[in-house]
C-alpha positions as CSV (number, residue, x, y, z in Angstrom):
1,X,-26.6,-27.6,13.5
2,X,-25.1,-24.2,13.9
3,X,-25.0,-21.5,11.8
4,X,-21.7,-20.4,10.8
5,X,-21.6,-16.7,11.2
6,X,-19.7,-15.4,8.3
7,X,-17.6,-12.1,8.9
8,X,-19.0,-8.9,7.2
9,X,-15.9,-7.2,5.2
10,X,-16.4,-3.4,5.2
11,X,-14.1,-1.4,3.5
12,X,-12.3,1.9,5.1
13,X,-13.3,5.1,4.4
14,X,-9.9,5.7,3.1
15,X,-10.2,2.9,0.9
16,X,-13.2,3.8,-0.8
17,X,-12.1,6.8,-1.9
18,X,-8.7,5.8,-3.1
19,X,-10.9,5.5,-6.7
20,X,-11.4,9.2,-6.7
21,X,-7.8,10.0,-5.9
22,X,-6.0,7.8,-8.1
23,X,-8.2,9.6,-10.8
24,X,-7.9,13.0,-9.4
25,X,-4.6,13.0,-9.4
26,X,-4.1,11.7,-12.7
27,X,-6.1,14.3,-14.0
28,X,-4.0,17.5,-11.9
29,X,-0.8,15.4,-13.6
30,X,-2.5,15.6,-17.4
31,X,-3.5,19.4,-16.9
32,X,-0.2,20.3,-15.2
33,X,2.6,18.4,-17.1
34,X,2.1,20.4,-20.3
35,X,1.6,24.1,-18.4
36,X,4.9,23.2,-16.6
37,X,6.4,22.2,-20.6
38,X,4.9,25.7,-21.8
39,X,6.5,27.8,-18.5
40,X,9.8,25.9,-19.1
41,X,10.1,26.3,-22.9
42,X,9.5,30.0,-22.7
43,X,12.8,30.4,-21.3
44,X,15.0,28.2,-23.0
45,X,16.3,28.4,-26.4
46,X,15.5,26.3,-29.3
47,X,18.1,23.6,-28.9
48,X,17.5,23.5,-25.5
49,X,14.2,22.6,-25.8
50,X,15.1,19.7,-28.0
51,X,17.2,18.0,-26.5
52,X,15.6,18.3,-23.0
53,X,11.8,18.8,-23.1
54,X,11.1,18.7,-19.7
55,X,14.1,19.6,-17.9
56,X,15.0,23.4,-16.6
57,X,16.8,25.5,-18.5
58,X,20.4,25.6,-18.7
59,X,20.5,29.1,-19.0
60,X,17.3,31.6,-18.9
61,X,16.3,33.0,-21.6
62,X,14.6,36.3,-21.6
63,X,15.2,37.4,-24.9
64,X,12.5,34.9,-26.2
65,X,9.9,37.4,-24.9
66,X,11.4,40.6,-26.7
67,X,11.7,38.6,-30.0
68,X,8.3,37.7,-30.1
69,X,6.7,40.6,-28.9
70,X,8.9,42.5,-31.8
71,X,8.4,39.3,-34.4
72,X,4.3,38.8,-34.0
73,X,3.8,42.6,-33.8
74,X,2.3,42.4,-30.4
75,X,2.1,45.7,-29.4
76,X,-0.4,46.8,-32.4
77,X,-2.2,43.7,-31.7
78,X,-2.3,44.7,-27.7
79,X,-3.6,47.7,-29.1
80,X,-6.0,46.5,-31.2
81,X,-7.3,44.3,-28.6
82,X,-7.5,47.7,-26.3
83,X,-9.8,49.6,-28.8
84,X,-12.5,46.4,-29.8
85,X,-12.4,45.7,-25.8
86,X,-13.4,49.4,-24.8
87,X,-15.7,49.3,-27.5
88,X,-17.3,46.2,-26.5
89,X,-17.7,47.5,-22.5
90,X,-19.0,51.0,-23.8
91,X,-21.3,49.5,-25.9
């Protein structure tokens, strides 16, 4: 009686590491999609950003940035941030 010689699978290299991939680029997809929402939104005005959340603007808005800058107060904040900073490195 002869022994049956049963074939040996072995898996690609590529195949192995299509695990690490698929996860990898799940992961760049979870870390990206909402920085590309954030860049997006920026620019585009409030009903815009409603009624398409992840679509480009229709047209850019760079007034968003003046208005909060003059809204939030940002430049005494900025300069706030300045003097506890220098203190900090100084110190």
């Amino acid at each position: 009686m002869s022994a049956l010689a049963i074939p040996h699978r072995t898996f690609s290299p590529r195949l192995a590491r299509l695990p690490g991939w698929t996860v990898l680029v799940c992961w760049t997809a979870a870390v990206l999609l909402p920085l590309y929402i954030l860049v997006v939104s920026c620019f585009k005005t409030t009903a815009e950003i409603y009624d398409n959340r992840l679509g480009l603007p229709q047209s850019w808005a760079f007034d968003n940035f003046v208005r909060a800058w003059t809204r939030a107060d940002l430049g005494h904040n900025f300069i706030n941030s300045l003097i506890v900073t220098g203190g900090a490195v100084i110190l």
